[in-house]
Every structure is written in structure tokens, then in C-alpha cells.
C-alpha positions in Angstrom: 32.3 -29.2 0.6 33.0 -26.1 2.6 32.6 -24.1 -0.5 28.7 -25.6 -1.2 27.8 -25.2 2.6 28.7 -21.6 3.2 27.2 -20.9 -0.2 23.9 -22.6 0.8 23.6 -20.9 3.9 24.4 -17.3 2.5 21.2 -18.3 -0.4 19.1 -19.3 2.7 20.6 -15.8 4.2 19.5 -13.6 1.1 16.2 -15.5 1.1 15.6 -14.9 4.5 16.5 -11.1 3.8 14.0 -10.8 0.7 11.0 -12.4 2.7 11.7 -10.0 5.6 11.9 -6.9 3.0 8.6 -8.4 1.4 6.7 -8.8 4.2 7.7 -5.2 5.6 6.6 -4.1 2.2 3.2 -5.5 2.6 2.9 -4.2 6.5 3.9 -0.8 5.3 1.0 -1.1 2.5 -1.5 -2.2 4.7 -0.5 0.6 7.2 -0.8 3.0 4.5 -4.4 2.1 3.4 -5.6 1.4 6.9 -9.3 3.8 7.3 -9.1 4.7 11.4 -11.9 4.0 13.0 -13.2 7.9 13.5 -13.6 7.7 9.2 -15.6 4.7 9.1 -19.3 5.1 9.1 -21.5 3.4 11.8 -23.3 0.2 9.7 -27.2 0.9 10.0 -29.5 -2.8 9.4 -31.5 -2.6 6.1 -34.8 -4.0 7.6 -36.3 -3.2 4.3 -36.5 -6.9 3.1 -38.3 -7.7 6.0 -41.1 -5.7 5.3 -41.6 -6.9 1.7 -41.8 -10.6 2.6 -45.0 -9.8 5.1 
């Protein structure tokens, strides 16, 4: 039974490992295509629907 057990717990280890490498992956990708503020353009209100219901 020893055997099973400390296999089971190095599977949960390596599965632990993986999401942990996954999720830095995705971090690292989000980091990558983040837009800083300074680059983002200031949203202006489009009013112009407003005037073609009066």
C-alpha cells in the first residue's frame, strides 16, 4: 500500500506543478499583451443617436 500512496501523492505533486507552470504561463501572457494606461485613448460619448431620435 505504501507503493500506491507515495505514487498518488507524487501524481498530485506533478499536477500541482503543471497547473502552477500553466497558470504562470497565462500571467506572463497577459503581462505581455497588457496596453498601459498612457496608450489607451480617452472614451469620448457618441451623442449622435440622441439627436436622430428628436
Amino acid at each position: 500500500m505504501q507503493g500506491d500512496e507515495s505514487a498518488q501523492s507524487r501524481g498530485e505533486q506533478v499536477d500541482a506543478a503543471e497547473r502552477d507552470a500553466a497558470k504562470q504561463r497565462v500571467l506572463a501572457q497577459a503581462e505581455a499583451e497588457r496596453v498601459p494606461v498612457e496608450e489607451t485613448t480617452r472614451a469620448v460619448p457618441d451623442r449622435r443617436w440622441r439627436r436622430d431620435q428628436r
